[in-house]
PDB file with SEQRES, HELIX, SHEET and CRYST1 records, atoms N, CA, C and O in Angstrom:
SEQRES   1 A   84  UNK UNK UNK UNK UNK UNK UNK UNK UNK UNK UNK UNK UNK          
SEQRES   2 A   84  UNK UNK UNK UNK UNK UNK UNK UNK UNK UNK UNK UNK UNK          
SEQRES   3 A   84  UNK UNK UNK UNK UNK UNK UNK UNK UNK UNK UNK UNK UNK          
SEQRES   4 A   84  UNK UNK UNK UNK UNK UNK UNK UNK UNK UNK UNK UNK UNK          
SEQRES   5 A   84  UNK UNK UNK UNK UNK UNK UNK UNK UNK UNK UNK UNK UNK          
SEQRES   6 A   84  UNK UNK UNK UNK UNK UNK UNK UNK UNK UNK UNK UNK UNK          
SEQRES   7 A   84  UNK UNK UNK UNK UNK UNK                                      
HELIX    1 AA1 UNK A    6  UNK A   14  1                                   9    
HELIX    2 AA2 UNK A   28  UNK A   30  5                                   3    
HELIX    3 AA3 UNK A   33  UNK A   43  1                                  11    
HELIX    4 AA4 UNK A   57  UNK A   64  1                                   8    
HELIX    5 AA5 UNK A   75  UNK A   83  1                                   9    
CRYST1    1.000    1.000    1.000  90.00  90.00  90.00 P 1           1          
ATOM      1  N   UNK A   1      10.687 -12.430  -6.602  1.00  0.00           N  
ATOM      2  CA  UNK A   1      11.633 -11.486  -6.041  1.00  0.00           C  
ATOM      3  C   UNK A   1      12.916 -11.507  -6.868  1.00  0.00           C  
ATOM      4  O   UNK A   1      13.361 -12.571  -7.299  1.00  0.00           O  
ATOM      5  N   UNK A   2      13.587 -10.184  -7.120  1.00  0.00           N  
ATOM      6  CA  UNK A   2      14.850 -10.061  -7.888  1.00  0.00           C  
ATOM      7  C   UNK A   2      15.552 -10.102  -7.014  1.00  0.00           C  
ATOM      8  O   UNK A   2      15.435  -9.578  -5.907  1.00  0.00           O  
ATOM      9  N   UNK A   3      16.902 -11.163  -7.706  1.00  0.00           N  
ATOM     10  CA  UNK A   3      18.479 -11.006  -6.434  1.00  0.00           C  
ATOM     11  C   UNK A   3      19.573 -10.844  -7.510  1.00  0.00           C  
ATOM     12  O   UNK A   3      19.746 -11.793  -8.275  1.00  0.00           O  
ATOM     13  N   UNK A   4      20.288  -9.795  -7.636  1.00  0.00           N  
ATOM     14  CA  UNK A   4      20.067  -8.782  -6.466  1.00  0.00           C  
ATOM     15  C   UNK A   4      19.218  -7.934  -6.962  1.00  0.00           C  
ATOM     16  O   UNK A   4      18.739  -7.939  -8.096  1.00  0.00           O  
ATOM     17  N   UNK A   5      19.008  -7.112  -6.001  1.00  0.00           N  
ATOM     18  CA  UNK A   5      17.958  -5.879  -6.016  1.00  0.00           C  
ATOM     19  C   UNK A   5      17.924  -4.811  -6.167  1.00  0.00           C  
ATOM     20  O   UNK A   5      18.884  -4.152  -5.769  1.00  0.00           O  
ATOM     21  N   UNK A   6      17.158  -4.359  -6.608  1.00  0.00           N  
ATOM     22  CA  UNK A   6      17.753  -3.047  -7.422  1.00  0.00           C  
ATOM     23  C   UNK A   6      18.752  -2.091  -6.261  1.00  0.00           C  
ATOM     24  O   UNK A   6      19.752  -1.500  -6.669  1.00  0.00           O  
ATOM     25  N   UNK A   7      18.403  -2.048  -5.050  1.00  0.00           N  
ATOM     26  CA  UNK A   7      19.106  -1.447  -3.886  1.00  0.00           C  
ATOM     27  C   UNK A   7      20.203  -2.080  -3.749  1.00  0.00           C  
ATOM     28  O   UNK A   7      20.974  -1.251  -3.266  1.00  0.00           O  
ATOM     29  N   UNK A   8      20.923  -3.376  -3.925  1.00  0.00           N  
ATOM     30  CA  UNK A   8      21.929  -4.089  -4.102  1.00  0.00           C  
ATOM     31  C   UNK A   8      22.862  -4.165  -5.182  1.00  0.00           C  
ATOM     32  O   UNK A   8      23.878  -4.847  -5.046  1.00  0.00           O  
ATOM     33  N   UNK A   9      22.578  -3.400  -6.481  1.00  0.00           N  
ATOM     34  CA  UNK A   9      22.673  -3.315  -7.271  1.00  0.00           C  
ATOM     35  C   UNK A   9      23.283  -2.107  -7.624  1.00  0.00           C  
ATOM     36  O   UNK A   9      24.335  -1.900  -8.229  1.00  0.00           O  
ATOM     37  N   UNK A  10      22.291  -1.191  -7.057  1.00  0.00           N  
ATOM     38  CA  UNK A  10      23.171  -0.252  -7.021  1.00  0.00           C  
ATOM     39  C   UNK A  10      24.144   0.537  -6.039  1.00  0.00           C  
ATOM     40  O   UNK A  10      24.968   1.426  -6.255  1.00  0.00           O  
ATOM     41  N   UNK A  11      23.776  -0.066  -4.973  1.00  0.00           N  
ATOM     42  CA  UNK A  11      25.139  -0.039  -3.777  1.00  0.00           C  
ATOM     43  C   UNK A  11      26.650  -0.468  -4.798  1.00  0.00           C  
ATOM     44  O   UNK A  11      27.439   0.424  -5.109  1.00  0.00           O  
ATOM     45  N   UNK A  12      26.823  -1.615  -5.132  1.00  0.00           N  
ATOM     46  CA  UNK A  12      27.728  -2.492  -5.802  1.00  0.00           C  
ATOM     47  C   UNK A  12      28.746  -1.862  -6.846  1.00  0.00           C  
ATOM     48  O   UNK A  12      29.962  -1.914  -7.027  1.00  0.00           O  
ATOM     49  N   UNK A  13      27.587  -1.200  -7.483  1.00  0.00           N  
ATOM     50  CA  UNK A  13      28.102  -0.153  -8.648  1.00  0.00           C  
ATOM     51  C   UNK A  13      28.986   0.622  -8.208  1.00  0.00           C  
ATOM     52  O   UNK A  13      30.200   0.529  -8.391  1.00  0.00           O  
ATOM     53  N   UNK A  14      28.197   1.717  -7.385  1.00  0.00           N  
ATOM     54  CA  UNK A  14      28.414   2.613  -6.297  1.00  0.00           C  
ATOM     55  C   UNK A  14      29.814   2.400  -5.653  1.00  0.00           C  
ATOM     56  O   UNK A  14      30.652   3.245  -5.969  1.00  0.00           O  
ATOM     57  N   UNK A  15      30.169   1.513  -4.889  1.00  0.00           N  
ATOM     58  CA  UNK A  15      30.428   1.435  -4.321  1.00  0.00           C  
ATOM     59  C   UNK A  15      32.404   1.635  -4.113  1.00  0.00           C  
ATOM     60  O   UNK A  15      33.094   1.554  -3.097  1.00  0.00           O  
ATOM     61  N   UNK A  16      32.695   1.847  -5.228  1.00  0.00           N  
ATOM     62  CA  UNK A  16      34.275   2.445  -5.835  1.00  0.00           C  
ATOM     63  C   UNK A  16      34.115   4.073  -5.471  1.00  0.00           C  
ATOM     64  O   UNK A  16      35.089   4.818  -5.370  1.00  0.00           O  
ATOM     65  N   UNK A  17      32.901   4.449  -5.312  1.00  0.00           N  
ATOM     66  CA  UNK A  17      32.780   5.892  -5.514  1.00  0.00           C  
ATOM     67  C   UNK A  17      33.200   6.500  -4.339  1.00  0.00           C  
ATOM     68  O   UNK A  17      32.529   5.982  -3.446  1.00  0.00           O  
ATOM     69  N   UNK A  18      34.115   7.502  -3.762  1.00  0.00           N  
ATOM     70  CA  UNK A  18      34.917   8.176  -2.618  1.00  0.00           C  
ATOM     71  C   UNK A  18      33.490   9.213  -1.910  1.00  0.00           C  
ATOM     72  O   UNK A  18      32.748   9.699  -2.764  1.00  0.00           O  
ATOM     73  N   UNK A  19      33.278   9.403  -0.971  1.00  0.00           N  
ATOM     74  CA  UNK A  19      32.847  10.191  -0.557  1.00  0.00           C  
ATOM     75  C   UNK A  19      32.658  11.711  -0.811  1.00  0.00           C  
ATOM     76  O   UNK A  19      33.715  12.335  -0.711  1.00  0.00           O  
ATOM     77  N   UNK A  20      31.577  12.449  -1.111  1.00  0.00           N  
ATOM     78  CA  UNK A  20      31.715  13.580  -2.132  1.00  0.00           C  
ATOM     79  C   UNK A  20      31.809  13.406  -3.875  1.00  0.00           C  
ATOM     80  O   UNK A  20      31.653  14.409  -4.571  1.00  0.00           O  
ATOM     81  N   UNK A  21      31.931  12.787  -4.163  1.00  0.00           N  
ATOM     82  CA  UNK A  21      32.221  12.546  -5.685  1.00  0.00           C  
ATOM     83  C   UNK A  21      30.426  11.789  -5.940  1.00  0.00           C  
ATOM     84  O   UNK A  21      29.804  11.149  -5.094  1.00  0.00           O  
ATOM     85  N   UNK A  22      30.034  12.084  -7.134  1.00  0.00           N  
ATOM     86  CA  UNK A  22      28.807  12.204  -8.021  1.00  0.00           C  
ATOM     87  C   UNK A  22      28.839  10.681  -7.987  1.00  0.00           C  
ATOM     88  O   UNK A  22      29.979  10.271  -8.208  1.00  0.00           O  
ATOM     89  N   UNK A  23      27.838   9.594  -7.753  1.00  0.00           N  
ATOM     90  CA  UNK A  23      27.732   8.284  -7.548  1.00  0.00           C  
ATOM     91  C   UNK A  23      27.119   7.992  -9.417  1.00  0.00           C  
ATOM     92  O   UNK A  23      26.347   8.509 -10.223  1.00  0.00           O  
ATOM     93  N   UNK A  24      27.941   6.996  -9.339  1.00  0.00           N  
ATOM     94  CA  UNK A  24      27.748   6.226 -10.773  1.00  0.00           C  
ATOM     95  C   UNK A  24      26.582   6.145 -11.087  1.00  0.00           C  
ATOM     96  O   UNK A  24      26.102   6.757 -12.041  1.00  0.00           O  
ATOM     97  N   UNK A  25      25.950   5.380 -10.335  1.00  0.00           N  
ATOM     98  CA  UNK A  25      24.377   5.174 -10.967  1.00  0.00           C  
ATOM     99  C   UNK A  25      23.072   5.742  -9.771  1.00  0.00           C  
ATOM    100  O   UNK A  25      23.211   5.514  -8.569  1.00  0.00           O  
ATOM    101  N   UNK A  26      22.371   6.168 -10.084  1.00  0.00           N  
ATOM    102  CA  UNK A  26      21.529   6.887  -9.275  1.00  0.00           C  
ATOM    103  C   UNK A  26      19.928   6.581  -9.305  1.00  0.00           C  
ATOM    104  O   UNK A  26      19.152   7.126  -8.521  1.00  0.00           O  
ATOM    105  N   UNK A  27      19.556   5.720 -10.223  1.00  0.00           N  
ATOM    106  CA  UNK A  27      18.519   5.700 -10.314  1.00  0.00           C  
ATOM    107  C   UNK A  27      18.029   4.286 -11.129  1.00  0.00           C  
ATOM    108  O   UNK A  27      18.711   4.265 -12.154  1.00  0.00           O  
ATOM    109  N   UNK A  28      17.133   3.097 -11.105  1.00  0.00           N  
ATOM    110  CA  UNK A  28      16.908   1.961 -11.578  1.00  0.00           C  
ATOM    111  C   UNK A  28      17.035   1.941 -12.833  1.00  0.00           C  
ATOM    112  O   UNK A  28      17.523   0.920 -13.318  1.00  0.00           O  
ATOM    113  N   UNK A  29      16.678   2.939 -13.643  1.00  0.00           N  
ATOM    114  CA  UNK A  29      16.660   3.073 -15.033  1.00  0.00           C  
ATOM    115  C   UNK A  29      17.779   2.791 -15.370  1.00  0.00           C  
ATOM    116  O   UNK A  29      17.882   1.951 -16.264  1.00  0.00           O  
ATOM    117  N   UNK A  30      18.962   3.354 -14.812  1.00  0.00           N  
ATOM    118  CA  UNK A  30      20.331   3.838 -15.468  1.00  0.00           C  
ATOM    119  C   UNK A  30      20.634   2.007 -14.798  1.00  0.00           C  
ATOM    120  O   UNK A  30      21.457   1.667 -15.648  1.00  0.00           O  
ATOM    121  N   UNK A  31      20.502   0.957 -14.025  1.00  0.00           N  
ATOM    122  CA  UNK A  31      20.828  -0.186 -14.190  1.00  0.00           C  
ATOM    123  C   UNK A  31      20.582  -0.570 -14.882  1.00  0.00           C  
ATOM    124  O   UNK A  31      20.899  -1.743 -15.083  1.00  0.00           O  
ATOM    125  N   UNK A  32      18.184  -0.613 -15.641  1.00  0.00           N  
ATOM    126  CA  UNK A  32      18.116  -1.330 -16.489  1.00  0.00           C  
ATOM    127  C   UNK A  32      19.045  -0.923 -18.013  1.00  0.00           C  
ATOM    128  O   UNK A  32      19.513  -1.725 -18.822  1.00  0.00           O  
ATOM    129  N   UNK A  33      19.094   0.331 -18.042  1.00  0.00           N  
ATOM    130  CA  UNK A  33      19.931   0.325 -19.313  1.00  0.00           C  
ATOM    131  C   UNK A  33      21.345   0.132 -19.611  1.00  0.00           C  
ATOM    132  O   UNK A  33      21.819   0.041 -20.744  1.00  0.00           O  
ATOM    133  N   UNK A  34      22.091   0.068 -18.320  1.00  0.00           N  
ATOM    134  CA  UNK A  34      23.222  -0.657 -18.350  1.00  0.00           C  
ATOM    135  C   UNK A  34      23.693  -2.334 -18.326  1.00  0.00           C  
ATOM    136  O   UNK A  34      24.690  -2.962 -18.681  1.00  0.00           O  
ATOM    137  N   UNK A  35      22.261  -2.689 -17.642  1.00  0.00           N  
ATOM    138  CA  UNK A  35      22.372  -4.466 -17.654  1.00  0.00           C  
ATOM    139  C   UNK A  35      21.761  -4.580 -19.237  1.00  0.00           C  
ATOM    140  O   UNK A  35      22.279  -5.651 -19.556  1.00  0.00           O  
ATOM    141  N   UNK A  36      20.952  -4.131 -20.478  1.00  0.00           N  
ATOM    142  CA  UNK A  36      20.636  -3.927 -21.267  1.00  0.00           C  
ATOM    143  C   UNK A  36      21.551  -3.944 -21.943  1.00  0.00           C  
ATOM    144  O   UNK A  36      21.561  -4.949 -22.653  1.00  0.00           O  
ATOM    145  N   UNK A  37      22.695  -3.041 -22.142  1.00  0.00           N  
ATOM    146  CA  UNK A  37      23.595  -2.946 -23.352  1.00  0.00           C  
ATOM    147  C   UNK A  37      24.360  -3.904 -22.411  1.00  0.00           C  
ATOM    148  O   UNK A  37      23.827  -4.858 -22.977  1.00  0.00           O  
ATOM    149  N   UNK A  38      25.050  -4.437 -21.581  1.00  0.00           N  
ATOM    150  CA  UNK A  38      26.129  -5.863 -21.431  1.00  0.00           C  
ATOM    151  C   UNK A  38      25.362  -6.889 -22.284  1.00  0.00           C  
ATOM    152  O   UNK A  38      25.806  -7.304 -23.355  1.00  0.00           O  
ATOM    153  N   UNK A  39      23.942  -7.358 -21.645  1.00  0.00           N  
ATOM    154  CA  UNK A  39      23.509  -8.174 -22.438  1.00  0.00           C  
ATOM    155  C   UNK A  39      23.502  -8.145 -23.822  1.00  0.00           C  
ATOM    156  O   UNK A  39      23.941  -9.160 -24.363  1.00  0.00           O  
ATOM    157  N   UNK A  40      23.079  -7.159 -24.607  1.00  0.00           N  
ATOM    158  CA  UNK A  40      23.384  -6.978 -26.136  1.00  0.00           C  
ATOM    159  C   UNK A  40      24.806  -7.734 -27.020  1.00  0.00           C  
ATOM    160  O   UNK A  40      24.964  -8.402 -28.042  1.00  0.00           O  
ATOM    161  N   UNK A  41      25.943  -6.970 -25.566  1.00  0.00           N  
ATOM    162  CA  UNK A  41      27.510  -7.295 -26.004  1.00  0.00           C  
ATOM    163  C   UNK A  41      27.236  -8.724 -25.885  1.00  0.00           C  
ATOM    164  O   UNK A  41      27.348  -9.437 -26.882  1.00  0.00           O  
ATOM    165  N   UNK A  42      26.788  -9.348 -24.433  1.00  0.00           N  
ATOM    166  CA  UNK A  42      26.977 -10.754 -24.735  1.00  0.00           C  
ATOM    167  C   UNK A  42      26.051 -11.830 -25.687  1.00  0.00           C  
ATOM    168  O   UNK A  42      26.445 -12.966 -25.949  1.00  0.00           O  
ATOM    169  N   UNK A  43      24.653 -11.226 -26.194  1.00  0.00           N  
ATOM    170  CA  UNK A  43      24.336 -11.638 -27.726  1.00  0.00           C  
ATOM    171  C   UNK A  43      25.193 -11.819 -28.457  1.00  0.00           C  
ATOM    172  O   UNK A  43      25.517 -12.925 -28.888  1.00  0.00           O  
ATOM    173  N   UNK A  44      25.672 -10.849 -28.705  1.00  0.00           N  
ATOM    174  CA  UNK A  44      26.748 -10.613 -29.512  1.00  0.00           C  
ATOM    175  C   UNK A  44      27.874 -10.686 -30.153  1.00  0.00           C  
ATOM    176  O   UNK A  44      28.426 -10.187 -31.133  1.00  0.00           O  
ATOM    177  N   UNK A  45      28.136 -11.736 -29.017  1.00  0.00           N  
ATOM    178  CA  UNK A  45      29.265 -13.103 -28.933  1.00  0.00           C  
ATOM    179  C   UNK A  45      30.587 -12.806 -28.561  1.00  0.00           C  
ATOM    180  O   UNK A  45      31.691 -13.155 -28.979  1.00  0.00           O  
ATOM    181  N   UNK A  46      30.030 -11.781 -27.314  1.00  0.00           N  
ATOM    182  CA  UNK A  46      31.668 -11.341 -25.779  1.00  0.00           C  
ATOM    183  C   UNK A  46      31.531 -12.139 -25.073  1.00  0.00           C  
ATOM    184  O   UNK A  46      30.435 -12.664 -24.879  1.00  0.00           O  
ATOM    185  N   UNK A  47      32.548 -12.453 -24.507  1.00  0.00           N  
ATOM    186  CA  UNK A  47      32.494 -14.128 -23.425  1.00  0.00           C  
ATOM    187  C   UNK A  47      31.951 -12.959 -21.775  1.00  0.00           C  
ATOM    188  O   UNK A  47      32.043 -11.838 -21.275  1.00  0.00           O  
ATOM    189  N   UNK A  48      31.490 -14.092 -21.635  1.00  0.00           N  
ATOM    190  CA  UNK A  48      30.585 -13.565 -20.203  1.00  0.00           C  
ATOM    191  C   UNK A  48      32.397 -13.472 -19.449  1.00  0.00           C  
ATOM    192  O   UNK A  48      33.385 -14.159 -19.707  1.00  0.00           O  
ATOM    193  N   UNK A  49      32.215 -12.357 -18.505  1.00  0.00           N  
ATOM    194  CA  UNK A  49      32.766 -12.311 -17.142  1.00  0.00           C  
ATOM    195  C   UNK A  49      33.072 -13.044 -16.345  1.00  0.00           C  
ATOM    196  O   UNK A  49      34.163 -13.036 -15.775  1.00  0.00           O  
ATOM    197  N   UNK A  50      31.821 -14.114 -16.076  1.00  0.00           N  
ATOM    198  CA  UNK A  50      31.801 -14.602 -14.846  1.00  0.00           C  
ATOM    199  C   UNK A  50      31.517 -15.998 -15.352  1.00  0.00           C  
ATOM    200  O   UNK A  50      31.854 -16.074 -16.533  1.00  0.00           O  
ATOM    201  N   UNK A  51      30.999 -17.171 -14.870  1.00  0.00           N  
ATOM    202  CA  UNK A  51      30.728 -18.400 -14.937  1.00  0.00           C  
ATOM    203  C   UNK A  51      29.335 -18.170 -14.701  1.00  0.00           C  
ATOM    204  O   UNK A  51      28.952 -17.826 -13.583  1.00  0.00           O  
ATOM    205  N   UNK A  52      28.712 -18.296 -15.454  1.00  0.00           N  
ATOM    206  CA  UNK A  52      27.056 -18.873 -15.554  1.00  0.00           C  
ATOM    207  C   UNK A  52      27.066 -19.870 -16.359  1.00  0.00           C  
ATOM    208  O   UNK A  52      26.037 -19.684 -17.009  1.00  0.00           O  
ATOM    209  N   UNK A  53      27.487 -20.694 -16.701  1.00  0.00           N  
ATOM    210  CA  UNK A  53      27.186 -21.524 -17.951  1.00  0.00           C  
ATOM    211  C   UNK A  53      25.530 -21.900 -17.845  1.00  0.00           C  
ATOM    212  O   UNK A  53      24.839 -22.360 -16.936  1.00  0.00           O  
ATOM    213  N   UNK A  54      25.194 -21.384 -19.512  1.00  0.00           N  
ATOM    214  CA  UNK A  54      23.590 -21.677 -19.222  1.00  0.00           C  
ATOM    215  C   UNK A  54      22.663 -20.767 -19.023  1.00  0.00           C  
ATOM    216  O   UNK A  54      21.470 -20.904 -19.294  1.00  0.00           O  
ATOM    217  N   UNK A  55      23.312 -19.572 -18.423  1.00  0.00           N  
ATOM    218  CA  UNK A  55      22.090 -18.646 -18.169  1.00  0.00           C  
ATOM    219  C   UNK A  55      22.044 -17.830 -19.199  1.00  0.00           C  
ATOM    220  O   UNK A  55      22.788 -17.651 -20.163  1.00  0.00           O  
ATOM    221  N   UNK A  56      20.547 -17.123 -18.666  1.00  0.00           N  
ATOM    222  CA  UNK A  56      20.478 -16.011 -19.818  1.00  0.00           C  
ATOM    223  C   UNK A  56      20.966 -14.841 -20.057  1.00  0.00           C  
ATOM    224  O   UNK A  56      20.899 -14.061 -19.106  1.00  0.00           O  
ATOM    225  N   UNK A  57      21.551 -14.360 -21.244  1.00  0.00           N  
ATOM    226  CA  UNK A  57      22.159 -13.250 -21.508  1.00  0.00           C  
ATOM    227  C   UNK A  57      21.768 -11.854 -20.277  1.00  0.00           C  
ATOM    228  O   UNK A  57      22.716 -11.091 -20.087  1.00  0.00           O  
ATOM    229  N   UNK A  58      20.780 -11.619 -19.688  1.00  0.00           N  
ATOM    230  CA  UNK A  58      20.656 -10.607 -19.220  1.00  0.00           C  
ATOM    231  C   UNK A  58      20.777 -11.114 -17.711  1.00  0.00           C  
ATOM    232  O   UNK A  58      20.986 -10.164 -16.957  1.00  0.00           O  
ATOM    233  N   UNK A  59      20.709 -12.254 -17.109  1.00  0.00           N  
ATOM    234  CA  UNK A  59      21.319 -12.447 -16.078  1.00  0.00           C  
ATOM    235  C   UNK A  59      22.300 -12.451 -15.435  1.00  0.00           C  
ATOM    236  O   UNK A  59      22.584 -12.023 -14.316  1.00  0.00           O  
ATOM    237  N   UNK A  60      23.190 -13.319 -16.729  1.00  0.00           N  
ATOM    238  CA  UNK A  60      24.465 -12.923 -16.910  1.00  0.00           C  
ATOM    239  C   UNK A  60      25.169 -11.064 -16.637  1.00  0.00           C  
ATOM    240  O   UNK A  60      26.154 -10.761 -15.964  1.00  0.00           O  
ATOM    241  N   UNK A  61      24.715 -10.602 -17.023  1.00  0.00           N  
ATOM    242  CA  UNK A  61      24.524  -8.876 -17.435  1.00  0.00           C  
ATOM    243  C   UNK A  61      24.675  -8.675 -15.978  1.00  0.00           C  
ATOM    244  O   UNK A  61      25.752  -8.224 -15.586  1.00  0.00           O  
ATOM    245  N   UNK A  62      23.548  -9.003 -14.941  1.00  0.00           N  
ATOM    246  CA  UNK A  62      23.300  -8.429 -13.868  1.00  0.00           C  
ATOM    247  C   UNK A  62      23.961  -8.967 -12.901  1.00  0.00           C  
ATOM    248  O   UNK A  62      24.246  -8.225 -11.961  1.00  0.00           O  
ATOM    249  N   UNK A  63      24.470 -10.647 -12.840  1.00  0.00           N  
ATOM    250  CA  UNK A  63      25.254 -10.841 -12.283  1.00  0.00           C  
ATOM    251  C   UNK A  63      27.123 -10.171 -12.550  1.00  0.00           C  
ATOM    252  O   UNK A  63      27.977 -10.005 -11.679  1.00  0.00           O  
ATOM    253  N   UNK A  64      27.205  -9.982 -13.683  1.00  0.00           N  
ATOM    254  CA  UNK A  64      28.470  -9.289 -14.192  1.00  0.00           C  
ATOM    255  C   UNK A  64      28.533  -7.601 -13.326  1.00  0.00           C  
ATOM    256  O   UNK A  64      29.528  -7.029 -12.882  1.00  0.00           O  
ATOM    257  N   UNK A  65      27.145  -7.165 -13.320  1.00  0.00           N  
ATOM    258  CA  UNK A  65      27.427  -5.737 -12.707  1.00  0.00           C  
ATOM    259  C   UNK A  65      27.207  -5.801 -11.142  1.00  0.00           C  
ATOM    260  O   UNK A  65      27.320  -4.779 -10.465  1.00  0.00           O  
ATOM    261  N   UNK A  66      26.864  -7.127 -10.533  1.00  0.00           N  
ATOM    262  CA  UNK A  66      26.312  -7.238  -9.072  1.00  0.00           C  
ATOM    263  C   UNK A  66      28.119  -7.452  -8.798  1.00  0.00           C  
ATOM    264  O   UNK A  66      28.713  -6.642  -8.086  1.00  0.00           O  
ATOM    265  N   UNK A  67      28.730  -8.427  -9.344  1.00  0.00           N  
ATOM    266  CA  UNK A  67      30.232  -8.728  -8.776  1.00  0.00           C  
ATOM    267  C   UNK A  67      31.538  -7.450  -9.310  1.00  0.00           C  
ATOM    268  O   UNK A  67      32.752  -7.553  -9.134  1.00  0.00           O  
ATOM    269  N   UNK A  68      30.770  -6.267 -10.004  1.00  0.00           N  
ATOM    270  CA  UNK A  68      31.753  -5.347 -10.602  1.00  0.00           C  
ATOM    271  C   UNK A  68      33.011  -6.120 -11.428  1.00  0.00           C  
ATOM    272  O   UNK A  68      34.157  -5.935 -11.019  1.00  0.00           O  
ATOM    273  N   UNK A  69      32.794  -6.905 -12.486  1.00  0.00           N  
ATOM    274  CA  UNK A  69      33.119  -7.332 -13.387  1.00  0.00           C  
ATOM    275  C   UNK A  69      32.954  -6.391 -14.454  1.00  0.00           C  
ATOM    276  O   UNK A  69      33.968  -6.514 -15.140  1.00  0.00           O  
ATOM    277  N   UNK A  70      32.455  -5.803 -14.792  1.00  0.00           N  
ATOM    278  CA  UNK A  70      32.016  -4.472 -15.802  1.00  0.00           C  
ATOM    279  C   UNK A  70      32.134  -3.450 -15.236  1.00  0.00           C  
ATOM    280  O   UNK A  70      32.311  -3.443 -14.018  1.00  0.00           O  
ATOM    281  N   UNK A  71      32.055  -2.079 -16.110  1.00  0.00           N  
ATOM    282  CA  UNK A  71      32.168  -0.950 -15.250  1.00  0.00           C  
ATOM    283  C   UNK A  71      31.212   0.319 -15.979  1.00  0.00           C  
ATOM    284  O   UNK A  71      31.345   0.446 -17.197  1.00  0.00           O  
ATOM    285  N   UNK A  72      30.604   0.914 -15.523  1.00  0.00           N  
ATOM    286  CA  UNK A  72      29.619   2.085 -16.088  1.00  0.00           C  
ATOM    287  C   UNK A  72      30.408   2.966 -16.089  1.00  0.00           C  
ATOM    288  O   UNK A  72      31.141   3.279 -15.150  1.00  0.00           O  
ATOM    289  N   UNK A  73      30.326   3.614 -17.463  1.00  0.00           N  
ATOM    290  CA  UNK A  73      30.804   4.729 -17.746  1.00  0.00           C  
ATOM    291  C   UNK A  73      29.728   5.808 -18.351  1.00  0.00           C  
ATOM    292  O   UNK A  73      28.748   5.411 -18.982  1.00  0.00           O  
ATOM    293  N   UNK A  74      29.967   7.147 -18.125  1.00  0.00           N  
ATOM    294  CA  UNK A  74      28.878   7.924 -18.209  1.00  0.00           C  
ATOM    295  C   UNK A  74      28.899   8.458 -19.316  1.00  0.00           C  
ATOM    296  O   UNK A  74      29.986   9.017 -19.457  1.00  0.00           O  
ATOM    297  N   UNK A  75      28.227   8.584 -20.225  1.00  0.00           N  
ATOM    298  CA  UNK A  75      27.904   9.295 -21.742  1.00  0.00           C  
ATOM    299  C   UNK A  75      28.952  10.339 -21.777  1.00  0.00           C  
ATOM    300  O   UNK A  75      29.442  10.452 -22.900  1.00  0.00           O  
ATOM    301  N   UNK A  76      29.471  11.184 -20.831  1.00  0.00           N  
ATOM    302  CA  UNK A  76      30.393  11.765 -20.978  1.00  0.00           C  
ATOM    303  C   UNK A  76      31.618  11.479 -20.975  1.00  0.00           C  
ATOM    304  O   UNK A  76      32.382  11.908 -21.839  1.00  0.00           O  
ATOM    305  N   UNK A  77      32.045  10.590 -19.851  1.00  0.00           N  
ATOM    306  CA  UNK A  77      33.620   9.464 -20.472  1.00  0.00           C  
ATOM    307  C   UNK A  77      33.881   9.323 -21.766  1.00  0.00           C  
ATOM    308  O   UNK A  77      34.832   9.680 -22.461  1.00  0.00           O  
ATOM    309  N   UNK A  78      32.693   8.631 -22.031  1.00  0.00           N  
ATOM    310  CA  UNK A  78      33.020   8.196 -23.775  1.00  0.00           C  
ATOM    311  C   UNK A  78      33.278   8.860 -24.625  1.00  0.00           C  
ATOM    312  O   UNK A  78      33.971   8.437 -25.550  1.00  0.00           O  
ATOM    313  N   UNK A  79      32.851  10.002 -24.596  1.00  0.00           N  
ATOM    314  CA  UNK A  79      32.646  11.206 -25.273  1.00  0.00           C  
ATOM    315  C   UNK A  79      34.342  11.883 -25.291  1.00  0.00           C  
ATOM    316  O   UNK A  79      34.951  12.246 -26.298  1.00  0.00           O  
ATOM    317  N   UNK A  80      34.800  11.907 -23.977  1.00  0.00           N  
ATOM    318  CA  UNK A  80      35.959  12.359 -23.708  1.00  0.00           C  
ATOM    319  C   UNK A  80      37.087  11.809 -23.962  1.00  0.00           C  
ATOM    320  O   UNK A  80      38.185  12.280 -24.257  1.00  0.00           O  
ATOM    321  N   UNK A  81      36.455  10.062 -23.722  1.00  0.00           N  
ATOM    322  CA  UNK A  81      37.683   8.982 -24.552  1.00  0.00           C  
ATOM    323  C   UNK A  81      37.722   9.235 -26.496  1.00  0.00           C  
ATOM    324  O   UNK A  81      38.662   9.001 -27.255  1.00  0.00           O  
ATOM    325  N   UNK A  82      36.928   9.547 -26.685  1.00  0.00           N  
ATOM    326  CA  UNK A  82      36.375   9.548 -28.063  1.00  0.00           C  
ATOM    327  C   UNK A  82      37.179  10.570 -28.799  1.00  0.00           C  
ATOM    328  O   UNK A  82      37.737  10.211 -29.836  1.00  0.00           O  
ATOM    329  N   UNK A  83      37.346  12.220 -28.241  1.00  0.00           N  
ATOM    330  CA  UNK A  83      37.971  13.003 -28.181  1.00  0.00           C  
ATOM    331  C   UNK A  83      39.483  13.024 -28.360  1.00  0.00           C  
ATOM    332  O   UNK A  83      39.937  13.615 -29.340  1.00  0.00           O  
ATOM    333  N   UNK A  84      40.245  12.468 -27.551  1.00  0.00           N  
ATOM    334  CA  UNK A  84      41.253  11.841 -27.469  1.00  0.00           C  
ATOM    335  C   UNK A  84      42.052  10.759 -28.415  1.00  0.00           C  
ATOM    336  O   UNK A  84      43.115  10.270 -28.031  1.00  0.00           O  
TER     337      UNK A  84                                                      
END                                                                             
């Protein structure tokens, strides 16, 4: 069994989001590919978020997005920060 779960997971995300406004993440995919690229960064040699000492890069990842330590931004943010 995964903790947290993908339903926990993405509540968490979610969960900054106001009523009426388009919810951050919507679908399992868009976690695995967001716990995916944190983990990459923390390969990569970004200091974890949180205190795991020891664990693995992609746990790390998922615990970082379960406590909203990280934040998803949508292909279009970036795009718009990019712009700017």
């Amino acid at each position: 069994m995964l903790h947290p779960s993908y339903h926990d997971l993405i509540e968490a995300v979610n969960s900054g989001v106001e009523p009426g406004e388009e919810p951050v993440v919507q679908s399992r995919y868009s976690i695995v590919i967001a716990a995916a690229k944190r983990a990459r960064q923390l390969i990569a040699g970004e200091e974890p978020l949180t205190e795991n000492a020891g664990k693995k890069p992609l746990s790390v990842a998922v615990d970082e997005l379960y406590h909203q330590k990280v934040k998803i931004v949508s292909e279009d943010d970036t795009a718009d920060d990019a712009a700017e």
